[in-house]
C-alpha positions as a printed Julia matrix, in Angstrom:
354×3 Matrix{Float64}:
  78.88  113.9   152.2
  75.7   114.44  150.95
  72.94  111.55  151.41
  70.48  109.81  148.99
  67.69  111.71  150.74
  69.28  115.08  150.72
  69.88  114.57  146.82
  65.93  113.81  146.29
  64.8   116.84  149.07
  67.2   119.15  146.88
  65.84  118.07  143.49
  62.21  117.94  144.75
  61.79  113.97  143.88
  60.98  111.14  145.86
  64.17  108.72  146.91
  63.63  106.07  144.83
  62.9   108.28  141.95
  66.63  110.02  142.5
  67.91  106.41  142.94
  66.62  105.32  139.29
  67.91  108.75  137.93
  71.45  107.97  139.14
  71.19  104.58  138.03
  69.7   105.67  134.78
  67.0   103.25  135.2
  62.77  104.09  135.08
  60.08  106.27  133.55
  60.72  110.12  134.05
  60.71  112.93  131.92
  64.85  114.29  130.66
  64.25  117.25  132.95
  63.88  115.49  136.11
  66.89  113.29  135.13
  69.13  116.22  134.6
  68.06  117.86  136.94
  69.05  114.75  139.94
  72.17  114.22  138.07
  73.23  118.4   138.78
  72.2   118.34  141.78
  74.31  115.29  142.96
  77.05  116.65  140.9
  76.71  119.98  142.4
  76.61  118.08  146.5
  79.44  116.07  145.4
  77.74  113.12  146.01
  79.18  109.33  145.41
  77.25  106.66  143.57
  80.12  104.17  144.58
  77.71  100.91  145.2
  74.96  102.14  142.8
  74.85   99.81  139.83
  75.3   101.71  137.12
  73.93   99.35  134.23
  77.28   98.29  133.45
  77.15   94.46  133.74
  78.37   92.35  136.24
  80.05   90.05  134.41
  81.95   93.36  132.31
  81.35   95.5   129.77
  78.97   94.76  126.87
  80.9    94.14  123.23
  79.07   97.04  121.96
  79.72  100.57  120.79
  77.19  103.88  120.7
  77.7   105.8   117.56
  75.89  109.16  118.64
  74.65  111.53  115.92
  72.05  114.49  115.58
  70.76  112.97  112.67
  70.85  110.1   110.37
  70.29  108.88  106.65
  71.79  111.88  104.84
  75.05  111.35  102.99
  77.61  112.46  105.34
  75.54  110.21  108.18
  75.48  107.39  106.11
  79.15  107.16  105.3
  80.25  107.87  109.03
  77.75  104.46  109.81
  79.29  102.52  107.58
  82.78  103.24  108.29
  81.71  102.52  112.0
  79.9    99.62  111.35
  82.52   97.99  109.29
  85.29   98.9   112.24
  82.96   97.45  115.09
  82.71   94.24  113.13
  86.43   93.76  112.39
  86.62   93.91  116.27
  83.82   91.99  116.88
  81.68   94.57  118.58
  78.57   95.75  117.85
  77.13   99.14  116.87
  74.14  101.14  118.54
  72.77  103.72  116.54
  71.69  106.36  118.88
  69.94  110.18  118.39
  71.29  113.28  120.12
  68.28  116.19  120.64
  70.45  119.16  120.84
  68.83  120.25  124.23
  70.19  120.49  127.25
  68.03  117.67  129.09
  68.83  114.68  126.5
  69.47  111.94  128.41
  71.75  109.97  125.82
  74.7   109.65  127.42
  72.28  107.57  130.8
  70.36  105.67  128.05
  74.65  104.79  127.03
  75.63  103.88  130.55
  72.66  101.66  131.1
  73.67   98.95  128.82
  77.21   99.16  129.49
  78.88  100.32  126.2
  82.25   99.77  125.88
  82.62  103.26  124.47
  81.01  106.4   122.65
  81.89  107.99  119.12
  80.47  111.66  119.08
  80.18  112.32  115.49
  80.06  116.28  114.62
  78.91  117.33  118.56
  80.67  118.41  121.68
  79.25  116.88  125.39
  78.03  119.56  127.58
  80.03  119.39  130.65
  76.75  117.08  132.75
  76.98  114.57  129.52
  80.75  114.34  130.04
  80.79  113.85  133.72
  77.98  110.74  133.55
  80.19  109.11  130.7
  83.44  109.61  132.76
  81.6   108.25  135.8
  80.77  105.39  134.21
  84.37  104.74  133.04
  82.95  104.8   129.35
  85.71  106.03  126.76
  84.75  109.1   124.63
  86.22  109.73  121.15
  85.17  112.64  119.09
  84.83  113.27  115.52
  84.82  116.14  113.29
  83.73  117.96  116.32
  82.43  121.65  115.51
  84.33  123.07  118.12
  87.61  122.46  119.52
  87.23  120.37  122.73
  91.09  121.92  124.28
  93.0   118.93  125.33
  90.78  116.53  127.39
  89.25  114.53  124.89
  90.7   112.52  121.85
  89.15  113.57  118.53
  89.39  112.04  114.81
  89.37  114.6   112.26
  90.48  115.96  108.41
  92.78  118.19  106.76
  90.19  120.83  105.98
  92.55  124.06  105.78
  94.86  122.07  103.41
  92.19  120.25  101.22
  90.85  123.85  101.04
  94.6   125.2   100.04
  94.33  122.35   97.79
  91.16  123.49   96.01
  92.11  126.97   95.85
  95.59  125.9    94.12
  93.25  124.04   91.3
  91.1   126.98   91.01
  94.23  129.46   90.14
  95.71  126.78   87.82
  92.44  126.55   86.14
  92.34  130.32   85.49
  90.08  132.0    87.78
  89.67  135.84   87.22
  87.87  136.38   90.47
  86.84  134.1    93.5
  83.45  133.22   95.71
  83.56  131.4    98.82
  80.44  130.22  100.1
  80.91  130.02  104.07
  77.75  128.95  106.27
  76.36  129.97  109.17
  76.13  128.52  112.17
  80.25  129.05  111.93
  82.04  125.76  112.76
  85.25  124.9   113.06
  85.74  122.56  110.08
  83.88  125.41  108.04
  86.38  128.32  109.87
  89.51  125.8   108.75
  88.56  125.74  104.84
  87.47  129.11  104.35
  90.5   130.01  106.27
  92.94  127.93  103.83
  91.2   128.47  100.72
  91.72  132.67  101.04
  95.79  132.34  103.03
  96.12  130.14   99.52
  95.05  132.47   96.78
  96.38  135.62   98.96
  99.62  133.74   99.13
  99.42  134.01   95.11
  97.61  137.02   94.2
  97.71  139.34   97.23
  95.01  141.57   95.47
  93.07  138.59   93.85
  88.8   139.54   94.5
  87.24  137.86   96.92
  83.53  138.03   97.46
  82.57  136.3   100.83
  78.89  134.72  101.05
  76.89  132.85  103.91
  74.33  130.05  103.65
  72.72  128.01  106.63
  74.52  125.01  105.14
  71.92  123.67  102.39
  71.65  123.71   99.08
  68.6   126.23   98.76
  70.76  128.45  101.09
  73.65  128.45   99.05
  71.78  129.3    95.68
  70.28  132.22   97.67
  73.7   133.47   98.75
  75.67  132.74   95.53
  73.37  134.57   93.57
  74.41  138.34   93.56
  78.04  137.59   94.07
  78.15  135.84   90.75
  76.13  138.43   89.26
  78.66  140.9    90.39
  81.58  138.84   88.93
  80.27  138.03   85.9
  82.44  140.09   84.06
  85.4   138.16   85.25
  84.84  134.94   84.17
  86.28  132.23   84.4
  84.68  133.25   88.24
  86.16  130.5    91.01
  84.03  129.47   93.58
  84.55  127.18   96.27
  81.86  125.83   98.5
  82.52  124.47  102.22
  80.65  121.18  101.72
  78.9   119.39   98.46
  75.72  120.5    99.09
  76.32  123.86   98.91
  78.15  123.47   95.69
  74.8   122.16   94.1
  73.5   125.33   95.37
  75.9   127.24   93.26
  74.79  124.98   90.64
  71.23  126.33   90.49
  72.09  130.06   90.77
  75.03  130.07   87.94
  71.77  128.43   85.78
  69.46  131.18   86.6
  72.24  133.41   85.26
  72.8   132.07   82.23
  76.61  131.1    83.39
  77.68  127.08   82.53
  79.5   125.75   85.22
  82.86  124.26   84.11
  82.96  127.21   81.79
  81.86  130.8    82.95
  82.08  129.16   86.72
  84.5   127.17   87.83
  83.12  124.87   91.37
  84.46  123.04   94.17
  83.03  121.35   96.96
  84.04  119.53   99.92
  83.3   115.8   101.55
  82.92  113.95   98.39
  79.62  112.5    99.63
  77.26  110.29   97.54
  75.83  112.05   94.89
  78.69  114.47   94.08
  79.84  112.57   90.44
  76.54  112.27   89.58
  75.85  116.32   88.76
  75.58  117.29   85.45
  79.15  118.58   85.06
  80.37  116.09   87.96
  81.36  118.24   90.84
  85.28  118.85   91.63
  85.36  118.3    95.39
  87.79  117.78   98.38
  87.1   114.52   99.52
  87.51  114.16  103.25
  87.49  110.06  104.13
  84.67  110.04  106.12
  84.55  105.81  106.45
  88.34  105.86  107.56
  87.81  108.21  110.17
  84.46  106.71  111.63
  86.74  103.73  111.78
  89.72  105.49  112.94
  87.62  106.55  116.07
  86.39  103.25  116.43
  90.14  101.92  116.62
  90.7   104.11  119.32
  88.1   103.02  121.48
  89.11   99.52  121.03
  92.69  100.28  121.78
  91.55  101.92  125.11
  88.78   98.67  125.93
  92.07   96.86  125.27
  93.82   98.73  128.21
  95.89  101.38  125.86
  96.35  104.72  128.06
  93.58  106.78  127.02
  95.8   109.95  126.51
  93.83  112.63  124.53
  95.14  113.26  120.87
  94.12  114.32  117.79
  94.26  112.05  115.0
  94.14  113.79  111.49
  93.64  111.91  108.26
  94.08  113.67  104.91
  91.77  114.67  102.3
  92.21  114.49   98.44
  91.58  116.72   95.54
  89.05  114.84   93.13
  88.89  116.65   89.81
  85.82  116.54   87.92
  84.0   118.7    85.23
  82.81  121.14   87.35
  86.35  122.99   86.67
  86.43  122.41   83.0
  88.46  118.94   83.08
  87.34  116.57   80.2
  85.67  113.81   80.78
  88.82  112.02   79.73
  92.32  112.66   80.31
  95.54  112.72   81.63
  95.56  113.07   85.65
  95.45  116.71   86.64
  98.42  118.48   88.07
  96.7   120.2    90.79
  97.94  119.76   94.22
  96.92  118.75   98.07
 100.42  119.53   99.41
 103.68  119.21   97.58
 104.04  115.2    98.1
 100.69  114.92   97.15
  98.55  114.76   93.35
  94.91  114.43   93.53
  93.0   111.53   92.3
  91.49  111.52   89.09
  87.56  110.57   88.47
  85.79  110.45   84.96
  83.08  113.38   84.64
């Protein structure tokens, strides 16, 4: 077994500097951090004895709600969902960043004030991130993670290839000639799902339907770029239906059917996805798939209490449906009857004023 001093001679440090890195305690950079952690990692080496900033006395009431980025709509409603969870349970929240790089230290910044668990909203660990949290016996629960993470973590997630199906359904009843699917790039697999369900739906209708394909970097601006010369190709088919993999992008599709002369709920038919804050208030009000982002920010906080509580943490995935919202940006009135569009066949979508 390796020692304390072999684990600072291997990683160049001093020993009390590789003691504070395993502890997660002191002033060093990220890099020299990682790099003690993968080297003691790598040597095998215990830190049974080393307090780990857990406290004594047991864990902190507290949970980490990590994100790459915060106050934008889809961050906002995942916070509040959390925050409104944590409090039912009476634990609190930490707000806490994620740098995309491979030296972030976020998940030793976690273990030093003992959280009682970690929600991972729209990231997947790298396997160093994993190991400290595991080490630390802190619970881990995903959600909407862009990839798939196999079967060793729990993650909280949506119906995206059936709110997709969904949309695509609406589109067809609504009388689409010909349809435009704004996918985005980098590929995710929330993004994969709905693209996926929204062309197995119309194929499973009209085998020969026209499909034009598009990619945007998943913004707005992006999407209006995109958009553009497939609905300039289609214009001859109108009503053209295009469905866009988050809201944003929709009011992307907005801009570009304007520079074109089209009207959307007329010559263009849109739907987004995520039903975040902002979407009713377009001029037509956008037609979306709203995925409950709250309920599943508090879904994955239920499951870390249920584990703090001493439920086996067995991985699973826990999947929580979304719902067609029909608005004017597919032609509905801004008063009527519900639509007849469909989620699945138990399911009718709900019904907002334009």
């Amino acid at each position: 077994m390796s020692s304390l001093a072999q684990i600072a001679a291997e990683s160049g440090v001093s020993v009390s500097t590789a003691s504070r890195a395993l502890r997660g305690k002191g002033e060093m950079t990220p890099q020299t951090r990682a790099r003690v952690l993968a080297v003691a990692q790598q040597y095998g080496y215990s830190t049974t004895g080393v307090r780990r900033g857990r406290p004594r006395t047991g864990t902190s009431r507290l949970f980490d709600l990590v994100l790459g980025r915060f106050h934008d709509p889809y961050a906002d409603e995942v916070t509040a969902g959390a925050h409104l969870a944590a409090a039912r349970h009476r634990f609190d929240l930490v707000l806490t960043a994620e740098r995309d790089t491979p030296d972030d230290d976020w998940p030793l910044r976690i273990r030093a004030r003992g959280s009682a668990g970690v929600v991972l909203g729209l990231i997947l660990p790298t396997a160093a991130q994993l190991a400290v949290l595991r080490d630390a016996g802190i619970p881990l629960v995903l959600m909407d993670p862009r990839a798939e993470a196999g079967t060793s973590l729990t993650s909280v997630r949506t119906t995206d290839r059936a709110g997709a199906a969904a949309a695509a359904e609406h589109l067809l009843e609504a009388g689409a000639k010909q349809f435009v699917v704004v996918d985005a790039a980098p590929s995710y697999r929330f993004g994969r799902a709905r693209v996926e369900g929204f062309e197995a739906a119309v194929r499973s209708r009209h085998p020969t339907a026209v499909i034009h394909r598009v990619r945007a970097d998943w913004s707005s601006p992006g999407a209006w770029r995109a958009s553009l010369p497939a609905l300039r190709e289609a214009a001859a088919s109108a009503p053209i239906g295009v469905f866009a993999i988050s809201d944003e992008m929709a009011i992307g599709v907005y801009r570009a059917a304007a520079d074109l002369g089209m009207r959307v709920g007329q010559d263009v038919l849109v739907v987004g996805f995520d039903d975040v804050r902002g979407a009713k208030w377009v001029q037509p009000a956008l037609t979306t798939v709203r995925q409950p982002i709250r309920d599943m920010a508090g879904a994955a906080i239920d499951e870390l209490v249920a584990i703090a509580g001493g439920a086996d943490p067995q991985p699973r995935i826990v999947e929580l449906p979304t719902t067609l919202v029909v608005r004017g940006s597919t032609g509905a009135p801004a008063a009527s009857p519900e639509a007849v569009s469909r989620e699945s066949p138990r399911d009718r979508p709900r019904r907002e004023n334009a």
